[in-house]
C-alpha positions in Angstrom: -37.2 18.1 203.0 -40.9 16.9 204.2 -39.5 13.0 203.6 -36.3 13.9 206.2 -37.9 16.2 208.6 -42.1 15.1 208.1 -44.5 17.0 209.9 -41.7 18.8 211.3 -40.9 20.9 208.3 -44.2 21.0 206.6 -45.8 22.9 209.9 -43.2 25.9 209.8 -45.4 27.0 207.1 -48.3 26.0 207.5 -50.8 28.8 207.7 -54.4 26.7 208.3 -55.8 28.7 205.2 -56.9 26.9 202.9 -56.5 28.1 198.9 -59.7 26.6 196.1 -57.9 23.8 195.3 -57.4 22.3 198.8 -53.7 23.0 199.2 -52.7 25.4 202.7 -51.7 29.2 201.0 -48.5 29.2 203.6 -47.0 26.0 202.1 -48.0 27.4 198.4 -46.3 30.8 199.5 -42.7 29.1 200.8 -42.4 26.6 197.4 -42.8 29.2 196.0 -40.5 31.8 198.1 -38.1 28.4 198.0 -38.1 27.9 194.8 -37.5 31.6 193.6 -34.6 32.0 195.7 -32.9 28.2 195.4 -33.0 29.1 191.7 -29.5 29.8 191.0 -28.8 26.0 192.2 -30.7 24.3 189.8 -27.5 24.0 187.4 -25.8 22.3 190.1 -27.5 19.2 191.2 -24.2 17.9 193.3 -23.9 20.6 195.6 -27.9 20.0 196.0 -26.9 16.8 196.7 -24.3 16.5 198.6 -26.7 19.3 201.4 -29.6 17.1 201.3 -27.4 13.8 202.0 -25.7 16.3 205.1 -29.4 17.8 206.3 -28.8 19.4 209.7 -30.6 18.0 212.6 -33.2 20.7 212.7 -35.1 21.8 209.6 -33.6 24.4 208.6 -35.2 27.9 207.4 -34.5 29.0 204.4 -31.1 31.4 205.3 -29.8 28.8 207.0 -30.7 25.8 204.0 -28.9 28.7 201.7 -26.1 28.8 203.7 -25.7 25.1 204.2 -26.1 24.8 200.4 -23.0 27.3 200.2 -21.0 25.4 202.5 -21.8 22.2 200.4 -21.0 23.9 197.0 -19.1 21.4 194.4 -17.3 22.8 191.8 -18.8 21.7 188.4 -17.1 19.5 186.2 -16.1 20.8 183.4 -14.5 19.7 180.3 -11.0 20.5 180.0 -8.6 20.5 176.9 -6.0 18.6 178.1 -3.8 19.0 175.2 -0.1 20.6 175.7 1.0 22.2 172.6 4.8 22.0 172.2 6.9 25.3 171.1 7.0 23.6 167.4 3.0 22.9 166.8 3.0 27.0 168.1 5.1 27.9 166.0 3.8 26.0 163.1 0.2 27.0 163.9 1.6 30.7 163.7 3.1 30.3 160.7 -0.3 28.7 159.2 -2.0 31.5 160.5 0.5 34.4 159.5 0.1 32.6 155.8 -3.9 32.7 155.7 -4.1 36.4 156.7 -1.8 37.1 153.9 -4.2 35.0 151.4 -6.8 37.2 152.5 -4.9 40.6 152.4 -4.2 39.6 149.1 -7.6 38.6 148.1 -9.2 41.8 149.5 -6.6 44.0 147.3 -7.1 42.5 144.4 -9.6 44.8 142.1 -13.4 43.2 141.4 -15.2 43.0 138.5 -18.1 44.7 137.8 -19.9 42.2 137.6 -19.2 41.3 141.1 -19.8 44.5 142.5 -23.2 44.1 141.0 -24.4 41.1 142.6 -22.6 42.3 146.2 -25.6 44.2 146.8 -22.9 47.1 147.9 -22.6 49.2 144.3 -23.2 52.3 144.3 -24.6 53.1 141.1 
């Protein structure tokens, strides 16, 4: 925002104190206030850009930057499965399915040996 608006924004918050390491505490204080409450943008860096390539002719405060960023939102792209399944790959897939969960059925009914119960870490003896 200071390389658009210059002086212009930098001396809304300007405060004239000066913190230890030479930096003025009311431009330390809005970064900071900025940066906490921009926060929820940073995972979308095209809305963010599209507001700073549209900057209002004013600087703006920061209500009104959040509401410009809200009016600049772009959805984010996202990957899509584009793939239509016909009725016979969901019905064949269903089939594959219905035929697995009977493998298993049949696999948890059958009895275990011993053996196997010992090493399950489950027997109760």
């Amino acid at each position: 925002m200071q390389g658009h608006y210059g002086t212009r924004f930098l001396n809304m918050w300007k405060t004239g104190q000066t913190l230890p390491d030479g930096r003025d505490a009311g431009i330390v204080n809005a970064m900071e206030h900025w940066a906490e409450k921009l926060g929820g943008y940073k995972d979308h860096p095209e809305t963010i850009k599209r507001a700073l390539e549209h900057l209002p002719v004013e600087p703006p405060s920061l209500p009104q930057f959040q509401e410009h960023l809200r009016h600049s939102y772009v959805e984010p792209q996202v990957l899509r499965i584009e793939k239509q399944w016909t009725a016979e790959e969901l019905e064949q897939n269903k089939k594959r399915a219905e035929e697995c969960m009977r493998q298993i059925r049949k696999m948890w009914a059958q009895p275990r040996s011993t053996d196997e119960k010992k090493g399950d870490g489950n027997a109760s003896n």
